[in-house]
C-alpha positions as CSV (number, residue, x, y, z in Angstrom):
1,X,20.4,-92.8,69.3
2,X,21.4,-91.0,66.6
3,X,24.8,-89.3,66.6
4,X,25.6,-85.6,64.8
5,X,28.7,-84.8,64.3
6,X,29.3,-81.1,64.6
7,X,32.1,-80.3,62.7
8,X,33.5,-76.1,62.3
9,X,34.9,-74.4,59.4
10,X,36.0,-71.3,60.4
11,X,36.9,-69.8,57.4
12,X,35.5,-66.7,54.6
13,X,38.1,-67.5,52.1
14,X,35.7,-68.1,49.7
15,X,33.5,-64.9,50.3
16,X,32.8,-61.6,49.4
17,X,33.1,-59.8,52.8
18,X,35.0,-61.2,56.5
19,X,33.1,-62.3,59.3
20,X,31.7,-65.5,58.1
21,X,34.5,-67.4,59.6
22,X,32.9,-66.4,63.0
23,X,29.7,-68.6,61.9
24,X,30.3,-71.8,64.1
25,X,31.0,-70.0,67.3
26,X,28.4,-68.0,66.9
27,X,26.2,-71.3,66.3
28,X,27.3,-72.3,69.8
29,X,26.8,-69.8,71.6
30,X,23.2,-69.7,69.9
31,X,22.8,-73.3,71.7
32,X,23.3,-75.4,69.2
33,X,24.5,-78.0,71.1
34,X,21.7,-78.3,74.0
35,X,18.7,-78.3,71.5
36,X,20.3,-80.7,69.7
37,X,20.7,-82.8,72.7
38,X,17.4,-81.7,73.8
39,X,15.7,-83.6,70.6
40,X,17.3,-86.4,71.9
41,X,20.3,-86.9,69.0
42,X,23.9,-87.6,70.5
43,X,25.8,-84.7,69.9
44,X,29.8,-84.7,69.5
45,X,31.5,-81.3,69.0
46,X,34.3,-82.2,67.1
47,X,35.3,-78.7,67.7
48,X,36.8,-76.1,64.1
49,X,39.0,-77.2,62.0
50,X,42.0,-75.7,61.0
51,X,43.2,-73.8,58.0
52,X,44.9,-71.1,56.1
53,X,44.3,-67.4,56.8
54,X,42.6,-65.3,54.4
55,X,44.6,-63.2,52.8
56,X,42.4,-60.9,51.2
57,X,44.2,-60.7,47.8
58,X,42.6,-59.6,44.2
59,X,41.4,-62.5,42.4
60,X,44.1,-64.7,39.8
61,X,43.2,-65.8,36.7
62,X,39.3,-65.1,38.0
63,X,39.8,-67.0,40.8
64,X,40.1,-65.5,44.3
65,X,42.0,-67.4,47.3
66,X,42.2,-70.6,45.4
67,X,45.0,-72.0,47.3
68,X,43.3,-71.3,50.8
69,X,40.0,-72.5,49.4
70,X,41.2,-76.0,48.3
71,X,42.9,-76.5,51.6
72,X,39.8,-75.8,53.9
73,X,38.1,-77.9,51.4
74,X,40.2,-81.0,51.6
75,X,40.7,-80.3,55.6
76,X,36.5,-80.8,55.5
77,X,36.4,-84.0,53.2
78,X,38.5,-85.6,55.3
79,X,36.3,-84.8,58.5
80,X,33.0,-85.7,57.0
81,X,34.4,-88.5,55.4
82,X,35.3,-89.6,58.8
83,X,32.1,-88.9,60.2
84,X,30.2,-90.7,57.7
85,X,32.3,-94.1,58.2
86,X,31.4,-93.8,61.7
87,X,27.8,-93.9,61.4
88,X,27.6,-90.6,62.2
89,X,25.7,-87.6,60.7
90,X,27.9,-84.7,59.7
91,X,26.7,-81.0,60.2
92,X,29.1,-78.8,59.0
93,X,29.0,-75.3,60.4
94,X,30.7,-72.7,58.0
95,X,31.9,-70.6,57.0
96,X,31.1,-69.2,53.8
97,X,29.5,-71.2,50.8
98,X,32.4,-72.7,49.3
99,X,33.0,-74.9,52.2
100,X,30.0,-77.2,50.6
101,X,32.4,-78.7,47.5
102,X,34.6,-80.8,50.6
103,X,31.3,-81.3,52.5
104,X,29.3,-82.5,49.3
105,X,32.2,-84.7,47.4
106,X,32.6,-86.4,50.8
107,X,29.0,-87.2,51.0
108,X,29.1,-88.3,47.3
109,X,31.7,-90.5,47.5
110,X,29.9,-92.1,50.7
111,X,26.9,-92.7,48.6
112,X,28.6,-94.6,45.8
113,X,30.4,-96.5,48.6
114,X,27.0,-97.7,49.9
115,X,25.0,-97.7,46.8
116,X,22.6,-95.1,47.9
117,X,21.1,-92.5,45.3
118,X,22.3,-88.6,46.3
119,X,19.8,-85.7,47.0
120,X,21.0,-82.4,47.2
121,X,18.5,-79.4,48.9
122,X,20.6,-76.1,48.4
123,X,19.2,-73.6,49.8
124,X,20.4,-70.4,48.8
125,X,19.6,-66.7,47.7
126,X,22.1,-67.1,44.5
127,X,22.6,-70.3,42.3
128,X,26.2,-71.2,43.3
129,X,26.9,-71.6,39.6
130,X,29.6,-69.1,38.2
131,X,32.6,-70.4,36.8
132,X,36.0,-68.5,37.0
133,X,35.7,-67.4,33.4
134,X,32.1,-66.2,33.4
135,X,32.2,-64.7,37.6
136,X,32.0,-60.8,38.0
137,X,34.1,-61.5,41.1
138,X,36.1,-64.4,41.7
139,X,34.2,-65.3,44.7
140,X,34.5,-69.2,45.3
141,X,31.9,-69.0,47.1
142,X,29.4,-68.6,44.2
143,X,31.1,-71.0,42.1
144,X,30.3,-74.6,44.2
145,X,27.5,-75.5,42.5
146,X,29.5,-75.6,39.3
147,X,32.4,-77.1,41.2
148,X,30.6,-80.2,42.8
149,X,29.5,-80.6,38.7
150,X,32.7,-80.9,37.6
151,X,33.0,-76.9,36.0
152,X,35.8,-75.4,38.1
153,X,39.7,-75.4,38.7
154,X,41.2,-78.9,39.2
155,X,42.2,-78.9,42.5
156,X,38.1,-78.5,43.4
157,X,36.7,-81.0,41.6
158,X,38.5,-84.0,42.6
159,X,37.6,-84.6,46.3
160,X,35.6,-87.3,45.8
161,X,38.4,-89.3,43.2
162,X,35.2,-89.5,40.8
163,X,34.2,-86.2,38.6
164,X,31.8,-85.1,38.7
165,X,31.0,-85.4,42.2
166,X,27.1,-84.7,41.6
167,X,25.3,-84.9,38.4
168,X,22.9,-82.2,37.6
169,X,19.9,-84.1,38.5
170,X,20.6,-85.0,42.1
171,X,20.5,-81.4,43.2
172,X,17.8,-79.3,43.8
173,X,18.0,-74.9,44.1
174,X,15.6,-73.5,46.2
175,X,14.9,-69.7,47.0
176,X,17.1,-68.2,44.4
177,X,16.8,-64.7,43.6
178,X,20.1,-63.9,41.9
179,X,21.9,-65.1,39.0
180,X,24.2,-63.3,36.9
181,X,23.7,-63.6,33.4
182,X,26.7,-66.6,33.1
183,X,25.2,-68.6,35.3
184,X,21.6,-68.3,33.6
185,X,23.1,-69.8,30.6
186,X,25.1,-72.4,32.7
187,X,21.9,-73.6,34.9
188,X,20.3,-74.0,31.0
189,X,22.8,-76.0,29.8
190,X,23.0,-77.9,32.9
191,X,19.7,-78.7,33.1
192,X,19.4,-78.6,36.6
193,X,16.1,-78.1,38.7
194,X,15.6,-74.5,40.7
195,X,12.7,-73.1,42.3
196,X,13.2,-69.9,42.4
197,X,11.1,-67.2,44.2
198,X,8.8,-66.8,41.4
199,X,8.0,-70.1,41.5
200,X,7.6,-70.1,44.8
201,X,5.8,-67.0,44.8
202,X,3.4,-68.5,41.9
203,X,3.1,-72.0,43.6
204,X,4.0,-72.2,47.2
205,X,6.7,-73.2,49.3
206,X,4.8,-76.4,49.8
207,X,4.3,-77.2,46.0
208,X,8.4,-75.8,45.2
209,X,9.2,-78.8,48.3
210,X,6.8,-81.5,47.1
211,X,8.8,-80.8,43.6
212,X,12.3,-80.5,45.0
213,X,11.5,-84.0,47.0
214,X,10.0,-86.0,43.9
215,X,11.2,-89.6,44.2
216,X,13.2,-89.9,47.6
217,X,12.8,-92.4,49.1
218,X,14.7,-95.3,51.5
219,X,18.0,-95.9,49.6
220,X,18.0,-91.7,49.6
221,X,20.8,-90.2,51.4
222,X,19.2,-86.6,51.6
223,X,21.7,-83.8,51.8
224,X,20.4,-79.8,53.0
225,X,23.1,-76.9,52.1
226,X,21.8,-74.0,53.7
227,X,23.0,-71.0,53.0
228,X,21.5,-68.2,55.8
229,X,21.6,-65.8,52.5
230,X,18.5,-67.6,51.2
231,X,16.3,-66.0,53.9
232,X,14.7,-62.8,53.7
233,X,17.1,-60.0,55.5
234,X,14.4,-58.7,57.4
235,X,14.7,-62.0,59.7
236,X,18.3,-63.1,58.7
237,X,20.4,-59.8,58.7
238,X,23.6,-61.3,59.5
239,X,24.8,-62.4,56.3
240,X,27.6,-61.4,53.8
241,X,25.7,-61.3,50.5
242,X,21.5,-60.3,51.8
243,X,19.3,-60.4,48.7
244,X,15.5,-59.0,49.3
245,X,12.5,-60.9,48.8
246,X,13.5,-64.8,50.7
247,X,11.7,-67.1,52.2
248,X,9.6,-65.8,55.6
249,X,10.5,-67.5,58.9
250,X,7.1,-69.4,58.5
251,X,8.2,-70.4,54.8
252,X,11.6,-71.7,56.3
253,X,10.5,-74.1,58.7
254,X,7.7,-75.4,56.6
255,X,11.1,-76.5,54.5
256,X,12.9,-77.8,57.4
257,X,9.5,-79.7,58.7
258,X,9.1,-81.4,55.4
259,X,12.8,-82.1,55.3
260,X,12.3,-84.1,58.8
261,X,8.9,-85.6,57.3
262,X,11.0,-87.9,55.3
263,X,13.3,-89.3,58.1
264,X,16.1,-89.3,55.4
265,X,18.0,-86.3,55.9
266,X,21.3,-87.7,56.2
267,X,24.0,-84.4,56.3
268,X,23.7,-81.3,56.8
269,X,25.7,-78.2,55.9
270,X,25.0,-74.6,57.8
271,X,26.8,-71.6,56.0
272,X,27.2,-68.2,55.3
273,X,26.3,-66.6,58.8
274,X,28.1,-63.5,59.3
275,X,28.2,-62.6,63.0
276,X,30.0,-59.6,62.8
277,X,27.0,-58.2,60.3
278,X,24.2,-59.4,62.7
279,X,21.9,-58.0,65.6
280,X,22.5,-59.5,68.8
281,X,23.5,-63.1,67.1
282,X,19.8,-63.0,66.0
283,X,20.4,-65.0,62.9
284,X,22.2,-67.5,64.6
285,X,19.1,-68.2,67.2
286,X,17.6,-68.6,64.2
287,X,19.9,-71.1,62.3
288,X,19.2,-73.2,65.8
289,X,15.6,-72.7,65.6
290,X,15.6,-73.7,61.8
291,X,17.8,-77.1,62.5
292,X,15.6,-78.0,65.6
293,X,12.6,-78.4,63.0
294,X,15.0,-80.5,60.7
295,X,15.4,-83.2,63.7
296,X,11.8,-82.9,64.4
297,X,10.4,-80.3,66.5
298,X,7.0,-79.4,65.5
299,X,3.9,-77.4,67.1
300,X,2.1,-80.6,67.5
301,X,2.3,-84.6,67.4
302,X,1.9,-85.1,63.6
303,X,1.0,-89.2,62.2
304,X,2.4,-89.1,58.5
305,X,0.8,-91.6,56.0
Protein backbone atom coordinates (compact mmCIF):
# COMPACT_ATOMS: atom_id res chain seq x y z
CA UNK A 1 0.00 0.00 0.00
CA UNK A 2 1.27 3.04 -1.00
CA UNK A 3 1.83 5.79 1.71
CA UNK A 4 1.17 9.87 1.05
CA UNK A 5 2.52 11.91 3.12
CA UNK A 6 0.47 15.08 3.62
CA UNK A 7 2.59 17.66 4.66
CA UNK A 8 1.02 21.70 5.28
CA UNK A 9 2.63 24.91 4.55
CA UNK A 10 0.61 27.42 5.87
CA UNK A 11 2.15 30.32 4.70
CA UNK A 12 1.58 33.52 1.77
CA UNK A 13 4.87 35.00 2.32
CA UNK A 14 5.66 34.64 -0.95
CA UNK A 15 2.41 36.07 -2.50
CA UNK A 16 0.71 38.82 -3.79
CA UNK A 17 -2.42 38.92 -1.56
CA UNK A 18 -3.14 36.97 2.26
CA UNK A 19 -5.25 34.10 2.50
CA UNK A 20 -3.22 31.43 0.85
CA UNK A 21 -1.81 30.39 4.00
CA UNK A 22 -5.41 29.03 4.78
CA UNK A 23 -4.93 26.47 1.69
CA UNK A 24 -4.20 23.15 3.71
CA UNK A 25 -7.02 23.49 6.10
CA UNK A 26 -9.16 24.23 3.73
CA UNK A 27 -7.85 20.97 1.72
CA UNK A 28 -9.03 19.05 4.76
CA UNK A 29 -11.88 20.10 5.36
CA UNK A 30 -12.59 19.58 1.46
CA UNK A 31 -11.81 15.71 2.46
CA UNK A 32 -8.72 15.23 1.39
CA UNK A 33 -7.86 12.86 3.63
CA UNK A 34 -10.96 10.18 3.16
CA UNK A 35 -10.73 10.16 -0.74
CA UNK A 36 -7.35 9.66 -0.42
CA UNK A 37 -7.95 6.77 1.87
CA UNK A 38 -10.87 5.84 -0.17
CA UNK A 39 -8.46 5.11 -3.36
CA UNK A 40 -6.89 2.83 -1.16
CA UNK A 41 -3.26 4.96 -0.55
CA UNK A 42 -2.18 5.01 3.24
CA UNK A 43 -2.58 8.43 4.27
CA UNK A 44 -0.45 10.19 7.15
CA UNK A 45 -1.23 13.79 8.06
CA UNK A 46 1.84 15.00 9.14
CA UNK A 47 -0.15 17.99 10.15
CA UNK A 48 1.39 22.25 8.96
CA UNK A 49 4.49 23.09 9.53
CA UNK A 50 5.61 25.93 11.22
CA UNK A 51 7.12 29.23 10.19
CA UNK A 52 7.57 32.92 10.26
CA UNK A 53 4.64 35.39 10.08
CA UNK A 54 4.26 37.47 7.15
CA UNK A 55 5.01 40.65 7.69
CA UNK A 56 3.62 42.36 4.85
CA UNK A 57 6.60 44.78 4.16
CA UNK A 58 7.53 46.61 0.67
CA UNK A 59 9.92 44.58 -1.19
CA UNK A 60 14.12 45.00 -0.57
CA UNK A 61 16.44 45.17 -3.10
CA UNK A 62 13.37 43.61 -5.46
CA UNK A 63 12.86 41.04 -3.28
CA UNK A 64 9.78 40.84 -0.95
CA UNK A 65 9.86 38.66 2.46
CA UNK A 66 13.07 37.07 1.66
CA UNK A 67 13.87 36.12 5.08
CA UNK A 68 10.45 34.47 5.85
CA UNK A 69 10.52 32.87 2.38
CA UNK A 70 13.81 30.98 2.84
CA UNK A 71 12.75 29.77 6.27
CA UNK A 72 9.35 28.07 5.18
CA UNK A 73 11.44 26.87 2.38
CA UNK A 74 14.08 25.12 4.39
CA UNK A 75 11.33 24.04 7.10
CA UNK A 76 9.68 22.05 3.75
CA UNK A 77 13.04 20.51 2.47
CA UNK A 78 13.56 19.11 5.40
CA UNK A 79 9.97 17.46 5.58
CA UNK A 80 9.95 16.10 2.12
CA UNK A 81 13.23 15.10 2.38
CA UNK A 82 12.15 13.07 5.27
CA UNK A 83 9.25 11.78 3.54
CA UNK A 84 11.07 10.66 0.65
CA UNK A 85 13.73 8.52 2.68
CA UNK A 86 10.80 6.88 4.16
CA UNK A 87 9.35 5.52 1.08
CA UNK A 88 6.87 7.74 1.27
CA UNK A 89 5.14 10.11 -1.25
CA UNK A 90 5.16 13.79 -0.33
CA UNK A 91 2.12 16.09 -1.11
CA UNK A 92 2.69 19.31 0.00
CA UNK A 93 -0.30 21.41 0.54
CA UNK A 94 0.54 25.33 0.31
CA UNK A 95 0.57 27.88 0.58
CA UNK A 96 1.44 30.12 -2.09
CA UNK A 97 3.89 29.22 -5.13
CA UNK A 98 7.13 29.79 -3.67
CA UNK A 99 6.76 27.01 -1.32
CA UNK A 100 7.73 24.67 -4.56
CA UNK A 101 11.79 25.70 -4.50
CA UNK A 102 12.01 23.57 -0.70
CA UNK A 103 9.50 20.95 -2.17
CA UNK A 104 11.36 20.61 -5.60
CA UNK A 105 15.27 20.88 -4.41
CA UNK A 106 14.24 18.13 -1.88
CA UNK A 107 12.92 15.99 -4.60
CA UNK A 108 16.00 16.75 -6.76
CA UNK A 109 18.37 15.95 -4.42
CA UNK A 110 16.37 12.47 -3.84
CA UNK A 111 16.75 11.78 -7.46
CA UNK A 112 20.38 12.14 -7.75
CA UNK A 113 20.52 10.06 -4.53
CA UNK A 114 18.83 7.21 -6.34
CA UNK A 115 19.93 7.76 -9.78
CA UNK A 116 16.50 8.47 -11.19
CA UNK A 117 16.01 11.14 -14.14
CA UNK A 118 13.66 14.34 -12.72
CA UNK A 119 10.27 15.41 -14.35
CA UNK A 120 8.79 18.44 -13.45
CA UNK A 121 4.78 19.13 -14.55
CA UNK A 122 4.09 22.80 -13.35
CA UNK A 123 1.10 23.71 -13.76
CA UNK A 124 0.43 27.16 -13.51
CA UNK A 125 -1.40 30.40 -15.01
CA UNK A 126 2.14 32.42 -15.01
CA UNK A 127 5.68 31.06 -15.76
CA UNK A 128 7.25 31.28 -12.25
CA UNK A 129 10.22 32.78 -13.96
CA UNK A 130 10.98 36.53 -12.83
CA UNK A 131 14.05 37.21 -11.19
CA UNK A 132 14.43 40.03 -8.53
CA UNK A 133 16.01 42.37 -10.93
CA UNK A 134 13.58 41.89 -13.89
CA UNK A 135 10.05 41.37 -11.29
CA UNK A 136 7.34 44.19 -11.41
CA UNK A 137 6.70 43.15 -7.84
CA UNK A 138 8.96 41.28 -5.74
CA UNK A 139 6.65 38.45 -5.42
CA UNK A 140 8.69 35.21 -4.62
CA UNK A 141 6.13 33.55 -5.52
CA UNK A 142 6.63 34.12 -9.34
CA UNK A 143 10.25 33.82 -9.13
CA UNK A 144 10.55 29.69 -8.27
CA UNK A 145 10.91 28.65 -11.52
CA UNK A 146 14.01 30.69 -11.86
CA UNK A 147 14.99 29.78 -8.35
CA UNK A 148 14.94 25.92 -8.69
CA UNK A 149 17.34 26.91 -12.00
CA UNK A 150 19.72 28.39 -10.13
CA UNK A 151 18.58 32.49 -11.04
CA UNK A 152 17.63 33.85 -7.62
CA UNK A 153 19.07 35.10 -4.19
CA UNK A 154 21.51 32.62 -2.53
CA UNK A 155 19.82 31.52 0.25
CA UNK A 156 17.09 29.95 -2.44
CA UNK A 157 19.05 28.16 -4.56
CA UNK A 158 21.06 25.96 -2.32
CA UNK A 159 18.46 23.49 -0.82
CA UNK A 160 19.50 20.77 -2.58
CA UNK A 161 23.72 21.37 -1.81
CA UNK A 162 23.87 21.00 -5.75
CA UNK A 163 22.90 24.27 -8.05
CA UNK A 164 21.07 24.19 -10.05
CA UNK A 165 18.50 22.12 -8.46
CA UNK A 166 16.71 21.40 -11.95
CA UNK A 167 18.00 21.98 -15.31
CA UNK A 168 15.90 23.53 -17.87
CA UNK A 169 14.97 20.51 -19.59
CA UNK A 170 13.46 18.46 -16.84
CA UNK A 171 10.62 20.80 -16.35
CA UNK A 172 7.65 21.20 -18.22
CA UNK A 173 4.99 24.68 -18.08
CA UNK A 174 1.75 23.97 -18.79
CA UNK A 175 -1.36 26.40 -19.05
CA UNK A 176 0.49 29.61 -18.95
CA UNK A 177 -1.21 32.71 -19.90
CA UNK A 178 1.01 35.42 -18.31
CA UNK A 179 4.48 36.45 -18.61
CA UNK A 180 5.87 39.63 -18.15
CA UNK A 181 8.13 40.75 -20.62
CA UNK A 182 11.49 39.69 -18.35
CA UNK A 183 10.51 36.44 -18.10
CA UNK A 184 9.79 36.05 -21.96
CA UNK A 185 13.33 36.79 -22.53
CA UNK A 186 14.45 34.53 -19.55
CA UNK A 187 12.11 31.33 -20.69
CA UNK A 188 14.23 32.09 -24.33
CA UNK A 189 17.34 32.03 -22.96
CA UNK A 190 16.49 29.09 -20.82
CA UNK A 191 15.32 27.10 -23.29
CA UNK A 192 12.79 25.59 -21.40
CA UNK A 193 9.55 23.80 -22.75
CA UNK A 194 5.89 25.55 -22.09
CA UNK A 195 2.66 24.87 -23.51
CA UNK A 196 0.89 27.64 -23.21
CA UNK A 197 -2.79 28.22 -23.90
CA UNK A 198 -2.24 28.85 -27.39
CA UNK A 199 -0.76 25.87 -27.82
CA UNK A 200 -3.15 24.21 -26.20
CA UNK A 201 -5.82 25.99 -27.74
CA UNK A 202 -4.22 25.15 -31.29
CA UNK A 203 -3.41 21.49 -30.29
CA UNK A 204 -5.27 20.06 -27.44
CA UNK A 205 -4.77 19.41 -23.95
CA UNK A 206 -4.07 15.83 -25.04
CA UNK A 207 -1.31 16.69 -27.69
CA UNK A 208 0.32 19.73 -24.97
CA UNK A 209 0.31 16.29 -22.31
CA UNK A 210 1.63 13.66 -24.83
CA UNK A 211 4.49 16.58 -25.44
CA UNK A 212 5.01 17.50 -21.77
CA UNK A 213 5.36 13.52 -21.00
CA UNK A 214 7.87 12.70 -23.97
CA UNK A 215 10.33 10.16 -22.72
CA UNK A 216 9.21 9.12 -19.07
CA UNK A 217 9.53 6.26 -18.37
CA UNK A 218 10.55 3.64 -15.21
CA UNK A 219 13.69 5.27 -13.79
CA UNK A 220 11.24 8.68 -14.00
CA UNK A 221 10.47 10.22 -10.70
CA UNK A 222 7.53 12.38 -12.00
CA UNK A 223 6.89 15.55 -10.06
CA UNK A 224 3.19 17.76 -10.58
CA UNK A 225 3.32 21.53 -9.10
CA UNK A 226 -0.12 22.68 -9.31
CA UNK A 227 -0.79 25.91 -8.87
CA UNK A 228 -4.98 26.31 -8.56
CA UNK A 229 -4.16 29.78 -10.61
CA UNK A 230 -3.70 27.64 -13.77
CA UNK A 231 -7.47 26.87 -13.87
CA UNK A 232 -9.93 28.95 -15.42
CA UNK A 233 -11.60 31.37 -12.56
CA UNK A 234 -14.95 30.52 -13.63
CA UNK A 235 -14.38 26.95 -11.77
CA UNK A 236 -11.36 27.89 -9.58
CA UNK A 237 -12.34 31.41 -8.08
CA UNK A 238 -10.44 31.12 -4.92
CA UNK A 239 -7.14 32.10 -5.87
CA UNK A 240 -4.80 35.02 -5.25
CA UNK A 241 -3.50 35.84 -8.75
CA UNK A 242 -6.95 34.53 -11.32
CA UNK A 243 -5.93 34.92 -15.01
CA UNK A 244 -8.96 34.27 -17.68
CA UNK A 245 -8.88 31.78 -20.25
CA UNK A 246 -7.33 28.19 -18.15
CA UNK A 247 -7.84 24.98 -18.52
CA UNK A 248 -11.83 23.76 -18.17
CA UNK A 249 -12.55 21.25 -15.38
CA UNK A 250 -12.83 18.57 -18.17
CA UNK A 251 -9.27 19.82 -19.56
CA UNK A 252 -7.89 19.41 -15.93
CA UNK A 253 -8.60 16.02 -15.17
CA UNK A 254 -7.81 14.72 -18.63
CA UNK A 255 -4.17 16.09 -17.14
CA UNK A 256 -4.42 14.56 -13.91
CA UNK A 257 -5.87 11.08 -15.71
CA UNK A 258 -2.88 11.00 -17.97
CA UNK A 259 -0.61 11.91 -15.06
CA UNK A 260 -1.99 8.53 -13.23
CA UNK A 261 -1.70 6.64 -16.72
CA UNK A 262 1.99 6.53 -16.21
CA UNK A 263 2.01 5.00 -12.59
CA UNK A 264 5.11 7.29 -12.04
CA UNK A 265 3.89 10.22 -10.36
CA UNK A 266 6.11 10.32 -7.47
CA UNK A 267 5.32 13.99 -5.47
CA UNK A 268 3.07 16.11 -5.56
CA UNK A 269 2.78 19.83 -4.70
CA UNK A 270 -0.95 21.63 -4.24
CA UNK A 271 -0.66 25.52 -4.04
CA UNK A 272 -1.94 28.77 -4.30
CA UNK A 273 -5.66 28.12 -2.97
CA UNK A 274 -6.92 31.13 -1.35
CA UNK A 275 -9.88 30.25 0.91
CA UNK A 276 -10.58 33.45 1.99
CA UNK A 277 -11.21 34.58 -1.91
CA UNK A 278 -13.40 31.42 -2.62
CA UNK A 279 -17.24 30.43 -2.74
CA UNK A 280 -18.16 28.03 -0.27
CA UNK A 281 -14.45 26.22 -0.29
CA UNK A 282 -15.53 25.40 -3.90
CA UNK A 283 -12.02 25.38 -5.20
CA UNK A 284 -10.86 23.32 -2.63
CA UNK A 285 -13.60 20.37 -3.49
CA UNK A 286 -12.14 20.73 -6.50
CA UNK A 287 -8.34 20.49 -5.71
CA UNK A 288 -9.70 17.02 -3.99
CA UNK A 289 -11.56 16.02 -7.01
CA UNK A 290 -8.51 16.96 -9.24
CA UNK A 291 -5.89 14.73 -6.92
CA UNK A 292 -8.46 11.77 -6.80
CA UNK A 293 -7.90 11.47 -10.68
CA UNK A 294 -4.03 11.67 -10.09
CA UNK A 295 -4.26 8.32 -7.78
CA UNK A 296 -6.64 6.86 -10.25
CA UNK A 297 -10.17 7.49 -10.26
CA UNK A 298 -11.60 7.31 -13.54
CA UNK A 299 -15.32 7.08 -15.15
CA UNK A 300 -14.59 3.60 -16.20
CA UNK A 301 -12.07 0.50 -15.85
CA UNK A 302 -9.43 1.60 -18.45
CA UNK A 303 -6.55 -1.41 -19.88
CA UNK A 304 -3.51 0.82 -20.96
CA UNK A 305 -1.20 -0.75 -23.68
Amino acid sequence: MKTISLIGAPTDVGASVKGAGMGPDALRVAGLVEALQARQLRVIDHGNLHGPANPWQEPVNGLRHLEEAVAWNQGLFDAVDSALSQGHMPMMMGGDHCLAIGSISAVAKHCRKVGKKLRVLWFDAHADSNLSSISPTGNIHGMPVACLMGHGPEQLIHYAGHTPAVKPDEIRLIGIRSVDEGEKRFIHEMGMQVYDMRYIDEYGMRAAMNAALEGVDENTHLHVSFDMDCLDPAIAPGVGTAVLGGPTYREAQLCMEMVADTGLLASLDVVELNPALDIRNQTAVLAVDLIESLFGKSTLVRING
